[in-house]
Every structure is written in C-alpha cells, then in structure tokens.
C-alpha positions in Angstrom: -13.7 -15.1 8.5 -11.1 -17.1 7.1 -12.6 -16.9 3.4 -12.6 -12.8 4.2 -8.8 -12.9 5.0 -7.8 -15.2 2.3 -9.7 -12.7 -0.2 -7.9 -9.9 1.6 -4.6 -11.9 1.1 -5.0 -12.2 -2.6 -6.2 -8.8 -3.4 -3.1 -7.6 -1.2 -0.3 -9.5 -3.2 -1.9 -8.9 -6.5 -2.0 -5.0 -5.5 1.5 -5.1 -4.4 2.9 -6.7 -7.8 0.8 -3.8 -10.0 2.0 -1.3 -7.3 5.8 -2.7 -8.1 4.9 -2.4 -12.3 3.4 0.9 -12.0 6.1 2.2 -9.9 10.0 2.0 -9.0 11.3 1.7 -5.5 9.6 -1.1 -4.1 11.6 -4.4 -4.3 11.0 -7.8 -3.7 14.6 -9.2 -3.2 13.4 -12.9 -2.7 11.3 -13.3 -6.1 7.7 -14.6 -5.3 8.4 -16.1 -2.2 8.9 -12.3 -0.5 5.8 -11.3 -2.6 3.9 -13.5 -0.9 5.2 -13.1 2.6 4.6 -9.5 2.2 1.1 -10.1 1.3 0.9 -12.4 4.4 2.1 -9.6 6.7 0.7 -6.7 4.9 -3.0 -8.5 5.4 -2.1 -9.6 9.3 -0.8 -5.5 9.1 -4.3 -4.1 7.8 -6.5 -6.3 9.6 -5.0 -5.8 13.1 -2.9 -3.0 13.5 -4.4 -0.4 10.7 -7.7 -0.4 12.8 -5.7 0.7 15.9 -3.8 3.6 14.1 -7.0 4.8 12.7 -8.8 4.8 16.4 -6.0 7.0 17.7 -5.8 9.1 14.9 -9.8 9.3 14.4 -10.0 12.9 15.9 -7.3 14.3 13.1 -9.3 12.1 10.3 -12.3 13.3 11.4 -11.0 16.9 11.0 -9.5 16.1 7.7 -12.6 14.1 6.0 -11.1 10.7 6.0 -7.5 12.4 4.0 -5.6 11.1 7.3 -6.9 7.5 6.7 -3.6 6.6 4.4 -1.3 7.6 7.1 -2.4 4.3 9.2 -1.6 2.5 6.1 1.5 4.1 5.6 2.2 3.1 9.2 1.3 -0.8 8.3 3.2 -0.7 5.5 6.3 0.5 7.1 5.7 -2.2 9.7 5.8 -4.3 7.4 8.9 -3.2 5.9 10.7 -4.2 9.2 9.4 -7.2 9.8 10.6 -8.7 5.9 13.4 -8.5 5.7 13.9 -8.8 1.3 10.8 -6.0 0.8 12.0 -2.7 0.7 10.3 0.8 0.1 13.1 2.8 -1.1 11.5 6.0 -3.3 8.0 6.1 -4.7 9.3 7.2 -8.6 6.4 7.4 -11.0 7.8 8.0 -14.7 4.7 10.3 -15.7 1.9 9.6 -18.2 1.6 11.5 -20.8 -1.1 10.6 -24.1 -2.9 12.9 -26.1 -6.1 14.5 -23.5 -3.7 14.6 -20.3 -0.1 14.5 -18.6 0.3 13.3 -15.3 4.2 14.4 -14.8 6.7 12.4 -13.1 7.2 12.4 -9.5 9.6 11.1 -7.0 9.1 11.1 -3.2 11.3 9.8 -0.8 11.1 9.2 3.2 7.8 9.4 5.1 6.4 11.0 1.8 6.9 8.0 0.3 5.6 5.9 2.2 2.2 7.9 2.3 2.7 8.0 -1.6 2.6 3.9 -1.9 0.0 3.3 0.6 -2.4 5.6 -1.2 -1.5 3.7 -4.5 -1.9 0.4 -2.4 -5.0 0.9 -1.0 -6.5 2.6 -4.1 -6.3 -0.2 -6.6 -6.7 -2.5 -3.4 -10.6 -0.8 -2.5 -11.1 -0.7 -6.7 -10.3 -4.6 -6.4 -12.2 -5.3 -3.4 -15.2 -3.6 -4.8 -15.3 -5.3 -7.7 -14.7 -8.9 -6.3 -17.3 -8.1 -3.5 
C-alpha cells in the first residue's frame, strides 16, 4: 500500500512538471518545494476524494462512456489548488504543434474549461506512465 502510493506520488510530480513544460498557466510559485507538495496533495486528492466524485457522478459517466471521468479529476485538481497555496491553474495555453504530417493549432481555455483541459493532460501522460512502470 505504501509502495503503491509512493509510486502514485512520483508519477504525479513527474506528470505535473511535463504538464508545466508542455503547457503555460500552471505555476509553481515556490520552486520544487511546491512541486512536490502538490504532488503530495494531488496523490492524497486522487486516492481519496477522486473515487467519491466518480461514485456520485457514475450514472452521468455511465451515460457518457467513461468521457465524465476527467471532471472528478478536474474537481481534485481544483481542490488541490485551494489547499497550496503557491500552485496555481491560471489558463490551459497550448502554443500548437505544427511538423510536416500534422498541426495541432494552439488553444487557450480558461475557467472550469481549464481545469477539465489540465486534468485530461494530467491523467493522460499519468495512465501512459503508470502503465509503463506497472
């Protein structure tokens, strides 16, 4: 149990710091000291309160195919945006991608949208890493 959630913890605060390279708006006013807090209370977050979010939203994710599942993550993250104080989630602003085969354009989402926006990124490349390192 305690191996799980220091697992959990790591993937978290690494996620976080590719979320914060990938993407402008999140902030980490304290350095490495409020990255790591953050991963402390976005792991207590995901492993305690995302599990009660998803029960009482499980008949609008069942009706939605599991597409509701990010906003109980959106909910944790915004939790968690309360309770540290130097992390802020101020507007999810991706700069685009563009290469030869494919564009992605650039996007900028602010409010709830954004929140949704980051915990989708977040818990991406969080289930990519957590099925790799399983």
């Amino acid at each position: 149990m305690i191996r799980s959630a220091i697992k959990y913890f790591l993937i978290n605060s690494v996620t976080l710091y590719i979320v914060s390279l990938i993407v402008t708006g999140i902030t980490f006013t304290g350095g490495i000291n409020t990255l790591l807090l953050t991963g402390v209370a976005l792991t207590i977050a995901a492993l305690v309160i995302k599990p009660v979010i998803n029960v009482l939203l499980l008949p609008i994710n069942l009706l939605t195919f599991g597409l509701f599942r990010w906003v109980g993550y959106a909910v944790a993250l915004y939790i968690v945006t309360i309770i540290v104080p130097n992390f802020k989630l101020e507007s999810f602003a991706f700069q685009g991608f563009h290469s030869y085969w494919f564009n992605i354009p650039s996007l900028t989402l602010t409010g709830i949208l954004a929140f949704i926006a980051f915990s989708f990124l977040i818990s991406l490349i969080a289930s990519i890493a957590h099925w790799i390192f399983k």
